[in-house]
C-alpha positions as CSV (number, residue, x, y, z in Angstrom):
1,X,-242.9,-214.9,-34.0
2,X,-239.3,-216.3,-33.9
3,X,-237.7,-213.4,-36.1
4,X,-239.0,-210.9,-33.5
5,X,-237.5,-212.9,-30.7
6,X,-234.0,-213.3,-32.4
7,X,-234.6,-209.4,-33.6
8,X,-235.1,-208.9,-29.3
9,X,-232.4,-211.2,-28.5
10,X,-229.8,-209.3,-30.9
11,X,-230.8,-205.4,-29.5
12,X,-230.6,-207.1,-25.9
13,X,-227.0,-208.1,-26.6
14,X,-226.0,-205.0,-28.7
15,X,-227.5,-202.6,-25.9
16,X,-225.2,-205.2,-23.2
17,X,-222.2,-205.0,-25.2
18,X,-222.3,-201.0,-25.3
19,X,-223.0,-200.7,-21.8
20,X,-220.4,-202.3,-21.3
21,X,-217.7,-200.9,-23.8
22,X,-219.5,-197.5,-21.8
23,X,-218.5,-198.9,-18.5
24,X,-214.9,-199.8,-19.7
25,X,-214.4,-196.3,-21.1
26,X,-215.9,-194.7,-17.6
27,X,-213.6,-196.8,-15.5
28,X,-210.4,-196.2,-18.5
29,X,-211.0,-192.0,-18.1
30,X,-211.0,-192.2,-14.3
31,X,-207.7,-193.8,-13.7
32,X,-206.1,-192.1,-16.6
33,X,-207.4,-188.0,-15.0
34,X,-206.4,-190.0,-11.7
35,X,-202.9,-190.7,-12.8
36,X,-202.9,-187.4,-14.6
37,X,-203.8,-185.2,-11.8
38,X,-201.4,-187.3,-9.0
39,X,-198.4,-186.3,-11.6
40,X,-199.5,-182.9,-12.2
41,X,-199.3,-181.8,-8.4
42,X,-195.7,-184.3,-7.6
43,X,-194.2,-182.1,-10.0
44,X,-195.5,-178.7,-9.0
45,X,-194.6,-179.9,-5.3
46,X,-191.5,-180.6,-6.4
47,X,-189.2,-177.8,-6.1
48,X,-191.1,-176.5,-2.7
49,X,-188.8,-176.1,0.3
50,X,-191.7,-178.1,2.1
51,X,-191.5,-181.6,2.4
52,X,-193.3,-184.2,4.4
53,X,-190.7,-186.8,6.4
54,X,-193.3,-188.5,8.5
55,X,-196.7,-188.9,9.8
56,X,-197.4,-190.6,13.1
57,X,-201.3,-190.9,13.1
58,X,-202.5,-190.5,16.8
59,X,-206.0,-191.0,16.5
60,X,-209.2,-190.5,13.9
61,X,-208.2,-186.4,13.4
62,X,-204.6,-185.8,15.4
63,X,-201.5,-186.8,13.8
64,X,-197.7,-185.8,14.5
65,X,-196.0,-184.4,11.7
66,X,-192.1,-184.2,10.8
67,X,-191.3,-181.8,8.0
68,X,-188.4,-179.9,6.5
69,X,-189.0,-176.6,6.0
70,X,-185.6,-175.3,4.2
71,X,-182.6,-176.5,6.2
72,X,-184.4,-177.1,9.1
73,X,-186.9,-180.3,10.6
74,X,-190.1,-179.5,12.9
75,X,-192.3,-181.9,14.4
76,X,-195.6,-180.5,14.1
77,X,-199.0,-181.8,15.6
78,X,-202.4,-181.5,13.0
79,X,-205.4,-182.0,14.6
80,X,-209.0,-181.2,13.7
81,X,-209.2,-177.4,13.7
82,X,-204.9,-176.6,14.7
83,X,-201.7,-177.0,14.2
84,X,-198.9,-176.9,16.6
85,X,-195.2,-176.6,16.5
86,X,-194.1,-179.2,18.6
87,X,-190.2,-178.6,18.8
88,X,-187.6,-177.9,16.0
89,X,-184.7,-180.5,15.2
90,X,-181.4,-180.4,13.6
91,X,-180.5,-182.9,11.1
92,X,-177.9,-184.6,13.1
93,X,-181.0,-185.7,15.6
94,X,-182.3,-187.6,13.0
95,X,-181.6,-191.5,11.6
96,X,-181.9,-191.5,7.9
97,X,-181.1,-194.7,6.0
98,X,-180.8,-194.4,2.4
99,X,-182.8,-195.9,0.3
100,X,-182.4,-198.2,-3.2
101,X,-183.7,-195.3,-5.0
102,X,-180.7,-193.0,-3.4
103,X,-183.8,-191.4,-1.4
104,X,-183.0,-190.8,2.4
105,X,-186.2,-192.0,4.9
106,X,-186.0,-192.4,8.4
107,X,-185.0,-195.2,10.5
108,X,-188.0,-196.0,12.0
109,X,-187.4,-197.6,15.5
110,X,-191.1,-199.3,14.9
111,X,-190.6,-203.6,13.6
112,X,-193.4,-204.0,10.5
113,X,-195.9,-206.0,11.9
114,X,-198.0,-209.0,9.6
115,X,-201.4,-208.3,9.6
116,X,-202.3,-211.8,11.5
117,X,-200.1,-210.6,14.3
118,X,-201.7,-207.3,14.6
119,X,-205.2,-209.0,14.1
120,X,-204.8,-211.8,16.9
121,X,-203.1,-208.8,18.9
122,X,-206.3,-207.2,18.4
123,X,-208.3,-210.5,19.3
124,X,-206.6,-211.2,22.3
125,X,-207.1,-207.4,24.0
126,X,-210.9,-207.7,23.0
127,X,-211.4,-210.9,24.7
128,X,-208.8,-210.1,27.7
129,X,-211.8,-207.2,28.3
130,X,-214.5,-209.5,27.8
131,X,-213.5,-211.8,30.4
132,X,-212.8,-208.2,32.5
133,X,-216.4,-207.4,31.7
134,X,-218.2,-210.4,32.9
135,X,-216.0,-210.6,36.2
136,X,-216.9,-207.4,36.8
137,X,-220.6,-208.2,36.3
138,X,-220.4,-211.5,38.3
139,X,-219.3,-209.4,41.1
140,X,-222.4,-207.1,41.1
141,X,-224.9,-209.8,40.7
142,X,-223.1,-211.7,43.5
C-alpha cells in the first residue's frame, strides 16, 4: 500500500514539474516572437518617409496626430471611422530638444505629472461633484 502511494506521489510531481517546464517554455516562445516581431516591423518602418512625432489622445477613439510626411509636418486628427488634416506646419514652428540618444522630440509645453497628483486631482473633482450632487438634491427635496 505505501509503494503505490510513493509510486502516486512521484507521477504527481513528475506531471507538476512538466507542466511547469511546459508553462516556462509557453511564456519563453511568446516574448521571444514578441520581441521578434516588434524588431521586424522598426526596421521595415525604418527608411519610410512617414514618421509619427506625437499623439495627443482626445478621448477613448479621437486623437491628434503630428507626423512628418517627407520635409513637411501635418497635424492630423484619427478618430473612429476618419481622418482629417488638421493644418500643415513648417519646421521652424516646431520646438525640438534633442535628445541623449542624438534623437530630436518635441518640447512639450505639458509638466510630467506623479501619479498621486493626478490621482488626488482626480479625487478632488469626484468629490467637488458629489457635494454638487447632493446640494442639488437638497434643493429639490426642500
Amino acid at each position: 500500500m505505501e509503494l503505490y502511494l510513493c509510486a502516486g506521489l512521484a507521477t504527481d510531481v513528475i506531471r507538476l514539474i512538466a507542466s511547469i517546464v511546459v508553462f516556462a517554455f509557453v511564456i519563453a516562445a511568446t516574448y521571444f516572437t514578441t520581441r521578434f516581431i516588434g524588431n521586424f516591423q522598426k526596421k521595415s518602418l525604418k527608411g519610410t518617409n512617414f514618421d509619427t512625432i506625437e499623439v495627443y489622445r482626445l478621448n477613448a477613439n479621437k486623437y491628434l496626430q503630428l507626423i512628418r510626411v517627407g520635409n513637411q509636418y501635418i497635424v492630423i486628427a484619427v478618430c473612429k471611422d476618419t481622418v482629417t488634416t488638421i493644418c500643415k506646419l513648417d519646421a521652424e514652428e516646431l520646438v525640438m530638444v534633442p535628445e541623449e540618444d542624438g534623437k530630436q522630440q518635441l518640447n512639450l509645453s505639458i509638466e510630467p505629472q506623479s501619479f498621486s497628483d493626478m490621482f488626488e486631482s482626480f479625487r478632488q473633482k469626484n468629490k467637488d461633484k458629489d457635494i454638487e450632487e447632493n446640494e442639488e438634491q437638497n434643493e429639490d427635496a426642500g
